[in-house]
N, C-alpha and C positions, 0 to 999 in steps of 0.2 A: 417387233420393234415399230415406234411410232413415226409413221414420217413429220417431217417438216411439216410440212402442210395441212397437215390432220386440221388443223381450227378452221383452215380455207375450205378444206373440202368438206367438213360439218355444216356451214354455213350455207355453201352451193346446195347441199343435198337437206336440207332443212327451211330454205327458203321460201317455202309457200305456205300461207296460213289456209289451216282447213276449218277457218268457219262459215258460215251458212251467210249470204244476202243478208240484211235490211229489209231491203225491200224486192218484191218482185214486180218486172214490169209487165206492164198489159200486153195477152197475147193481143197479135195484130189478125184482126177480122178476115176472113176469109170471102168469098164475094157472096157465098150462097145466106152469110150472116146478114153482109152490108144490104144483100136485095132484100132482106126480111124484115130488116129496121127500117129499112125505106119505104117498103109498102105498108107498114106499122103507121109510118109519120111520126118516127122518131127523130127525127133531122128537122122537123119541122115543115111548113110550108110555104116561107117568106126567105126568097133567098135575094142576091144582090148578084148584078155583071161585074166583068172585072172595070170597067167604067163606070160602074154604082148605078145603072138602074134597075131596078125593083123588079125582079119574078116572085109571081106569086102560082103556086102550084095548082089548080082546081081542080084537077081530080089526078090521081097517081096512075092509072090504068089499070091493063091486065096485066099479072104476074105475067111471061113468057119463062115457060121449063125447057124451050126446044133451044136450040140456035138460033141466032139473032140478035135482036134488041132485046134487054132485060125487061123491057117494060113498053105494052100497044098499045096506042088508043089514048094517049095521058092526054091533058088539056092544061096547058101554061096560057097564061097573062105575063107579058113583058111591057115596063112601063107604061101601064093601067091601058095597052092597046085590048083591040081583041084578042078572045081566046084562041091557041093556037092548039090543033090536034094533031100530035103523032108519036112516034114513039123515044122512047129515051132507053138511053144505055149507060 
């Protein structure tokens, strides 16, 4: 015998559509990615402070694979002073 309810609970138990995405989103980068796009000079090398002035990257460094800083030895220019040497993380 059919309950009452049969159309309610066809409804509940039918509720979710099984089709596929549109679109899929971009996996989010991983850090050993983001260091290897960085030493690439994929990000570029003219960046800005959060007060707008001007770094300009002059050399990226040395990869660092140990613990530490991701990166030894880099050399920045912040608004066109001198170059500054150390490392970045």
């Amino acid at each position: 015998m059919h309950s009452i309810n049969r159309y309610a609970e066809m409804r509940q138990e039918n509720a979710r559509v099984g089709e596929r995405p549109l679109f899929t989103l971009p996996k989010t980068p991983n850090e050993l990615e983001l260091q290897a796009r960085w030493f690439a000079g994929e990000f570029g090398r003219k960046f800005q402070t959060l007060i707008g002035e001007p770094v300009e990257i002059v050399q990226f460094g040395f990869w660092n694979h140990e613990a530490g800083p991701d990166f030894q030895d880099a050399a920045i220019r912040i608004a066109g002073g001198p170059v500054l040497h150390g490392a970045i993380e």
